[in-house]
KOLBAFI-948303 format. One record per residue (C-alpha): x, y, z. Coordinates in steps of 0.02 Angstrom, whole numbers, plus 50000, padded with zeros to 5 digits. Example, Ala and Ser with C-alpha at 12.3 -4.5 7.8 and 13.67 -1.06 7.14 Angstrom:
2
50615|49775|50390
50684|49947|50357
//
This chain:
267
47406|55828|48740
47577|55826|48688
47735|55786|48790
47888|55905|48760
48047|55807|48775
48213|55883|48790
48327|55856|48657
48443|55748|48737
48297|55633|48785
48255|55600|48596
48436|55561|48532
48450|55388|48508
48596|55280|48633
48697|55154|48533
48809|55124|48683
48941|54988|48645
49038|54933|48795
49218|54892|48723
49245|54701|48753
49363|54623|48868
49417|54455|48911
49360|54383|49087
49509|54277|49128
49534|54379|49307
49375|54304|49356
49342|54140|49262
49535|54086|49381
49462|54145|49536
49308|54035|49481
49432|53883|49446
49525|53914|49618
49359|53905|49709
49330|53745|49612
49486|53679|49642
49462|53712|49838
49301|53664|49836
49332|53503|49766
49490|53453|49892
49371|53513|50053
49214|53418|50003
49193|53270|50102
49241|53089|50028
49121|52950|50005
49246|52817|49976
49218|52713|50126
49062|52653|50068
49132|52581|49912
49155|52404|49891
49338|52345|49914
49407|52482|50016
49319|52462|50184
49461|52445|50293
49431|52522|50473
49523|52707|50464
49622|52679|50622
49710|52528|50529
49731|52652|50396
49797|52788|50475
49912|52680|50589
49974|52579|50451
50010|52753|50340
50102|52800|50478
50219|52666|50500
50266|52670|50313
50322|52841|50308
50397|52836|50483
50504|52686|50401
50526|52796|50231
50596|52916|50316
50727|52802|50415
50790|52699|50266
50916|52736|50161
50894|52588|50055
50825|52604|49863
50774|52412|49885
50655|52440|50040
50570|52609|49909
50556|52499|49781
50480|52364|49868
50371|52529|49979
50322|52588|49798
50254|52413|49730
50156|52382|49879
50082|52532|49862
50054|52523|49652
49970|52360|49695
49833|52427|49829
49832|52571|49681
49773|52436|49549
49607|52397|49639
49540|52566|49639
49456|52670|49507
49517|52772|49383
49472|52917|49457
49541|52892|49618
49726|52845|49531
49709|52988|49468
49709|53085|49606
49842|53010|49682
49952|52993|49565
49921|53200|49556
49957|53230|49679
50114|53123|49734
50192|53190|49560
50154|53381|49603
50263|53344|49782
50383|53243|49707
50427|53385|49570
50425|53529|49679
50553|53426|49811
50643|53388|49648
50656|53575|49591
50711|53613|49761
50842|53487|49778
50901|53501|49604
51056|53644|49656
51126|53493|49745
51170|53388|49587
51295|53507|49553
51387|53481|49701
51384|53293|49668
51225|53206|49778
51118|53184|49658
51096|53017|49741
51025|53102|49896
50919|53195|49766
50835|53046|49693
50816|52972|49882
50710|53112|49957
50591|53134|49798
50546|52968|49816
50491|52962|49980
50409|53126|49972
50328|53027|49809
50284|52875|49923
50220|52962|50054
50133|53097|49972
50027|52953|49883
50003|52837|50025
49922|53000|50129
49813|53018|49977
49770|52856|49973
49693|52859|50131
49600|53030|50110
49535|52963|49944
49460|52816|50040
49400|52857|50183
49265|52982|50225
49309|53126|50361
49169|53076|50501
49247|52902|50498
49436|52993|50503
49355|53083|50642
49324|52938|50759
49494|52838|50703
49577|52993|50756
49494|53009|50933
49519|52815|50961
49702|52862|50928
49708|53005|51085
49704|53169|50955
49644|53288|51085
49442|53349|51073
49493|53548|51026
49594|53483|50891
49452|53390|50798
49330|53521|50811
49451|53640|50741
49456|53521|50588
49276|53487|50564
49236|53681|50595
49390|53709|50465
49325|53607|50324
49151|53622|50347
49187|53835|50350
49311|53802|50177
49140|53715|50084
49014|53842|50124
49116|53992|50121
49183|53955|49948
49018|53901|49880
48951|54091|49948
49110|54142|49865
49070|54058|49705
48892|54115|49681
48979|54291|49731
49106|54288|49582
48968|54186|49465
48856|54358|49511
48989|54467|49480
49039|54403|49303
48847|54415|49225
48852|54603|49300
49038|54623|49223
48992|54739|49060
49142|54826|48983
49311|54847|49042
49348|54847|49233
49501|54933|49273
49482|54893|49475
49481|54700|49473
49558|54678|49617
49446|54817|49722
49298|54689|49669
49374|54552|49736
49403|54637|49885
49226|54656|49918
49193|54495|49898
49316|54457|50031
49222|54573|50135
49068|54499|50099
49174|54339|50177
49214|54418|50327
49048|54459|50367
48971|54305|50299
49083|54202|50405
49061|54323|50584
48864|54293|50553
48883|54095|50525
49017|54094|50673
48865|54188|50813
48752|54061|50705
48849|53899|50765
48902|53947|50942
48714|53999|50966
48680|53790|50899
48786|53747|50988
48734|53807|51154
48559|53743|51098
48611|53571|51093
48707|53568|51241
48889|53521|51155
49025|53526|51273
49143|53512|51147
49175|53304|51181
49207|53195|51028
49128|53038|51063
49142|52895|50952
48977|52762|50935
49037|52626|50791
49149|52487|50848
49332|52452|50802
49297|52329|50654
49452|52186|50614
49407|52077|50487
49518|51984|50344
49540|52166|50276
49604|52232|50410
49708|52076|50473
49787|52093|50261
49841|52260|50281
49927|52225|50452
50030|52069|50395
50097|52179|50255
50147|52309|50345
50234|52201|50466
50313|52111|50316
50383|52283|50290
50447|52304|50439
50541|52159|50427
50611|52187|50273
50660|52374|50335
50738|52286|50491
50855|52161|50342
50887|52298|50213
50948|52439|50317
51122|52502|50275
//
């Protein structure tokens, strides 16, 4: 028995989408990345050579940028800038990396902002603030870059940072990684089902920002419903010890060299 077939069902399709270059969606890909990789947690506490209890850290950062900011002495930066080079010497290439990115970005946009004042003569002051915003951009690196976040957790609640505060934080990163992962596999699906030209590239992103919304409403009911499981009242407590070895004991006695040296240089 023989099947009639229209006409238009036996004409042969040679359908040839016209080609078009994917760079909308390969930078939202490298955005995600790039967020991705700043909001993942750090492992560098573990490493040898950089265990130094946080709260020493994060005091100690603090007291060099609180005496950046003060000085108005190039000797007291310089001497700032090769402590800091020489805690940067011991670390890995990576991690200079990282920090030297990052102090550099900061330092060139304060130095793009400032540069109108050279031209009414303080380009002194302009050299001055880029350096501490170049000091202390790298010395807060420094200590994200080596130190994980549970352990910046705990130095933070031995240092009085209210409860609501740190579980805004935690919820805030931990959200950033698995959001943009479901983000990523969202743009990573859309660009394999991307054939042709797509004239509404921003109405697809927009559903995957949607998609977001929801995703992150769902995880939200998800957590509070954990939560309540488990009994958390929302208290931070901390179980490890405050640990003050040689390490520790190091980084103070610079730092309190520095002081000193603020406390002679200051003009």
């Amino acid at each position: 028995m023989t099947t009639l077939l229209p006409d238009w069902l036996q004409v042969h399709e040679d359908y040839a989408p016209r080609a078009e270059r994917e760079a909308f969606i390969d930078r939202s890909i490298l955005s995600f990345l790039g967020v991705l990789t700043m909001a993942r947690p750090r492992d560098g506490a573990v490493e040898p050579g950089v265990r130094v209890d946080p709260v020493v850290k994060i005091v100690a950062g603090f007291i060099v940028i609180l005496l950046l900011s003060l000085t108005r002495s190039g000797l007291f930066m310089t001497l700032t800038a090769v402590g800091l080079l020489v805690l940067l010497a011991g670390q890995r290439g990576e991690r200079i990396v990282a920090v030297m990115r990052t102090s550099l970005v900061a330092g060139g946009f304060t130095m793009l902002t400032l540069l109108p004042s050279v031209l009414f003569g303080h380009a002194s002051s302009m050299v001055m603030i880029t350096g501490k915003v170049l000091i202390s951009a790298a010395t807060v690196k420094l200590i994200a870059e080596t130190s994980e976040w549970a352990s910046l957790t705990g130095a933070f609640k031995r240092l009085g940072i209210p409860d609501l505060c740190l579980l805004v934080l935690d919820i805030t990163l931990s959200y950033i990684t698995l959001l943009g992962e479901f983000a990523l596999a969202m743009l990573y699906a859309l660009r394999l089902r991307s054939v042709g030209s797509n004239a509404a590239k921003a109405a697809s992103l927009s559903g995957i920002a949607g998609s977001l919304f929801l995703k992150s409403k769902e995880m939200a009911e998800e957590m509070y419903a954990a939560m309540e499981c488990r009994c958390f009242t929302g208290e931070y407590r901390v179980s490890s010890k405050l640990r003050l070895g040689l390490r520790e004991f190091s980084l103070g006695t610079a730092v309190s060299l520095l002081a000193m040296a603020f406390l002679f240089l200051r003009v």
